[in-house]
C-alpha positions in Angstrom: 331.3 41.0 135.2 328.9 42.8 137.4 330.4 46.1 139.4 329.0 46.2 142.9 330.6 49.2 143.6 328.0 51.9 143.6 325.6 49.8 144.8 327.6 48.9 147.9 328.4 52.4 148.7 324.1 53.7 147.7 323.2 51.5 150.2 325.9 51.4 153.1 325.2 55.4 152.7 321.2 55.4 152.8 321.4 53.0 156.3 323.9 55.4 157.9 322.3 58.5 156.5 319.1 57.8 157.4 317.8 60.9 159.5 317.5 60.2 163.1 318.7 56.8 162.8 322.1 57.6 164.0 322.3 61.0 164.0 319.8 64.2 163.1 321.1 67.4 161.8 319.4 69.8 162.7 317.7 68.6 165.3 314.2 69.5 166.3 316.0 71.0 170.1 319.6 71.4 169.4 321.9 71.6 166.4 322.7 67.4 166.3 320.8 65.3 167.9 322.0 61.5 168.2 319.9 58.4 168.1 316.3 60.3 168.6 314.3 58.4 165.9 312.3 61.8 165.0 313.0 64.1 161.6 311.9 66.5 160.1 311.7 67.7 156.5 314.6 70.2 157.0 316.9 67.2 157.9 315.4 65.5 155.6 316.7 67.8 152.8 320.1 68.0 155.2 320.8 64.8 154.7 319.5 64.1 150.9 322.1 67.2 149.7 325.0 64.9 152.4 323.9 61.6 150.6 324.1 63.4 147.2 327.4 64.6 147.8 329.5 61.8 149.0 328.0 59.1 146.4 329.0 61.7 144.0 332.5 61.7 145.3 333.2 58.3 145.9 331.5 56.7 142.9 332.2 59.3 140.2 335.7 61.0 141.5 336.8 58.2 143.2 335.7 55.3 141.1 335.1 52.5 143.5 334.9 49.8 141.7 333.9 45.8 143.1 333.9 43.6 140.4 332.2 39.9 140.8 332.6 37.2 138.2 
């Protein structure tokens, strides 16, 4: 039995964590900026220290768990 789990949540995170994909924070005019395509290495680090933090909650505090087999 494979668990799916952490892998599900790596990957649904990286796609909606993405900088500038959805949203940018900080932006390179404002504070948020949503949907602009454009980052920069601040929000780079931004949103690696957001991505670090919730896989860490949900995989190791949580324990989601998706079991196949």
């Amino acid at each position: 039995m494979a668990d799916w789990g952490p892998v599900v949540i790596a990957v649904v995170l990286f796609v909606l964590l993405t900088p500038g994909l959805l949203f940018q924070l900080p932006g390179n005019g404002r504070v948020v900026e949503f949907g602009n395509m454009r980052t920069s290495g601040l929000s780079i680090l931004v949103h690696a220290v957001i991505y670090f933090g919730l896989i860490t909650i949900l995989v190791v505090v949580v324990g989601v768990h998706i079991s196949t087999g």
